[in-house]
C-alpha positions, 0 to 999 in steps of 0.5 A: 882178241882172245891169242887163244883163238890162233889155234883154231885155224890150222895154217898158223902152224905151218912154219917156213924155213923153220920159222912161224909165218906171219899171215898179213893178206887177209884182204885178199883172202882170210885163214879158214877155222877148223869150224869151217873146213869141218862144215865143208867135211861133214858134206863130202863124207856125210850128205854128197847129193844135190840139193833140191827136187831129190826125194832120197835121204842124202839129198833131203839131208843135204837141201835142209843143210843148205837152206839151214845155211841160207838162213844162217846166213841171213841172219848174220846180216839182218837180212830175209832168207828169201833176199839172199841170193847164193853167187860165187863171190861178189864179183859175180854178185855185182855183174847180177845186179848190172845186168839184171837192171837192164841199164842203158848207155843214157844210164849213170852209175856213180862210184866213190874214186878207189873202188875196186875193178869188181865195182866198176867194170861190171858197170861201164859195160852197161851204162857210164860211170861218173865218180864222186871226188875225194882224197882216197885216205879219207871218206867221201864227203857227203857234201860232194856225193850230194853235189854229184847226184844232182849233177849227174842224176845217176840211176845207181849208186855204187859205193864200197863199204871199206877200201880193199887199200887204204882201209877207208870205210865210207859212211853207208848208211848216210849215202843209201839215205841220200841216194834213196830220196833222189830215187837212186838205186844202191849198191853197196860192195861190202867185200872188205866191211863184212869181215870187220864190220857189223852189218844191218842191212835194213839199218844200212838201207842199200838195195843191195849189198854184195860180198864173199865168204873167203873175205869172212874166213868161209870157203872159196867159191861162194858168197851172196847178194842180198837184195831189198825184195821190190828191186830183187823181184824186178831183177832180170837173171843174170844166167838161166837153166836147170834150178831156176825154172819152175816149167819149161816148154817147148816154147818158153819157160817160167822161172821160179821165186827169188832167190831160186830164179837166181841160183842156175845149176848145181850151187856151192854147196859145200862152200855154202855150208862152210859160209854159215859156219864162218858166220856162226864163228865170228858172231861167237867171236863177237863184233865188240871185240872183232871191231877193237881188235882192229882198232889196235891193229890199224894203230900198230900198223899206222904207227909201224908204217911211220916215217918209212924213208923211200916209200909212200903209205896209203892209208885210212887217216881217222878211226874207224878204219881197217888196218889195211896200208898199201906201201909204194916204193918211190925207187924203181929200183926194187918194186913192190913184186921183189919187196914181197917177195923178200918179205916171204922168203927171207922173213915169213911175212906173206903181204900183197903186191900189184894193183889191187884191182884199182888200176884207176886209182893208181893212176890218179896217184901217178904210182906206176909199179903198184904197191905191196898191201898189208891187211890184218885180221883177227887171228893177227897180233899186234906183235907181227905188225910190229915185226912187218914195220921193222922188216919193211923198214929195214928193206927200205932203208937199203932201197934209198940212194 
């Protein structure tokens, strides 16, 4: 990427202790453009109302803004307006598809192993989850998605785009094909991908597809859930009251078309228009260059990570792949926690600790204390990687007894 591009988000000049900071948990939030926070800016001082059903000048300004955001949006995913419904993050968008499906008990969801709690706990409350086997450093095979379908015959398949810790990403498209000709409904967590990846929803073929703007260098507090309109339409909602009914009686009410039915009471409004500027952003930016600047990235820190002596690296073994790692000390003597508090205090290099939201994999992998987790973006170079390893290296080296 153009280094350039580092001086359009405002918090890369913030030092610590005197020394720049080296920003590596993009997975768990990315920086903000001053494009996006001037979006977010313009409606605090220029157009506050709330959007729709007001007929003033500020509140017609500010629904056009919105709409105009929605379709901005939209477009970034090949995607129908009118299918992309606003939610707070793809948390929510999730739990709307799990229970606007009405699953039951009987129902199956099949997950790939890994997936983040946001992809699976919404759906063992509903119905139960079965997972496709497989090495968590590698895509599933497709052989043994196949094998799971038709044993388990699953209403839905829940699948991640990209690992949010090994930075895997699985073959989407590939697996919504299979799914679809064994009528299984898909779901596709697109948290991780939407930032790094190009996205077709129509080439991708899911039935759905989830994500978050703070992933994508957009606000907080927003994101979307597009739909194929058949299955969106036979969606229940997942909350109800004011914006979403057309006519309310004293005995009943009548909800309004997709996506309206879906966004109740007042929506982000600012984020939304924050969430169209990031869009904007990153198509200016162009995939071309986003994508091959991860793939330098991914290297640098595959290669950084090498031969750590005292740890266990968790990552994406072939291209393509996010630089996403997570780093587990085989020591209990200094857990991921100390590790990244060391590297913030003493070295400027903000990094991940825990979990990572999957428990269950690390579990599988009989990891106990977590992991810390480096996740690298566009503003990134491939010097701080660099700089990562070294440090990380040299804090392992004094862990190892």
């Amino acid at each position: 990427m153009n280094p350039a591009l580092r001086a359009d988000f405002p918090l890369l000049e913030r030092t610590l202790d005197g020394r720049p900071l080296v920003y590596l948990d993009s997975a768990a939030t990315a920086l903000k453009p001053r494009a996006v926070l001037a979006a977010e800016e313009a409606y605090a001082t220029q157009m506050t109302a709330n959007v729709h059903r007001g007929k003033h000048a500020l509140s017609e300004e500010a629904s056009a803004a919105y709409e105009s955001a929605r379709k901005r949006i939209a477009r970034f995913f090949n995607a129908d307006p009118e299918c992309l419904v606003f939610v707070k993050n793809t948390t929510e968008a999730i739990n709307l598809v799990a229970v606007g499906l009405c699953l039951s008990s009987d129902d199956v969801v099949l997950n790939a192993g890994g997936e983040h709690h946001a992809n699976l706990v919404p759906w063992m409350r509903r119905a139960r989850v079965e997972l496709v086997p497989g090495d968590p450093c590698e895509p599933v095979s497709l052989d043994a998605a196949m094998a799971a379908i038709a044993r388990h015959r699953p209403k839905v398949l829940a699948i991640g785009h990209a690992s949010n810790i090994t930075g895997v990403i699985q073959p989407a498209r590939a697996l919504c094909e299979m799914a679809r000709a064994h009528g299984v409904i898909t779901v596709v967590d697109a948290a991780q991908s939407a930032p790094h990846l190009p996205i077709d929803v129509d080439e991708m073929g899911c039935d759905f597809l989830a994500l978050s703007a703070h992933k994508m260098l957009g606000p907080t507090g927003v994101g979307a859930l597009v739909g194929r309109r058949e299955v969106l339409e036979a969606l229940e909602p997942l909350c109800v009251g004011g914006g979403v009914v057309e006519r309310v009686t004293a005995t009943g009410y009548t909800l309004k078309k997709i996506p309206y039915r879906f966004e109740a009471g007042t929506p982000p409004i600012s984020a939304a228009l924050g969430f169209a500027a990031a869009a904007s952003y990153l198509d200016e930016l162009g995939f071309d260059d986003i994508v091959e600047h991860e793939r330098r990235l991914a290297a640098a820190l595959s290669r950084s990570l090498c031969e750590i002596p005292g740890v266990e690296v968790l990552m994406a073994r072939r291209e393509p792949r996010l630089a996403i790692a997570a780093i587990a000390p085989r020591s209990a003597l200094v857990g991921p926690d100390a590790l990244a508090r060391l590297l913030s205090d003493g070295h400027q290099i903000m990094v991940r600790s825990g979990f990572h939201c999957a428990h269950p994999l690390f579990d599988r992998l009989g990891l106990d204390h977590g992991a810390l987790r480096a996740s690298a973006y566009v503003y990134n170079t491939v010097e701080e990687v660099q700089r990562f390893g070294e440090v990380l290296r040299d804090l392992a080296s004094r862990m190892v007894v």
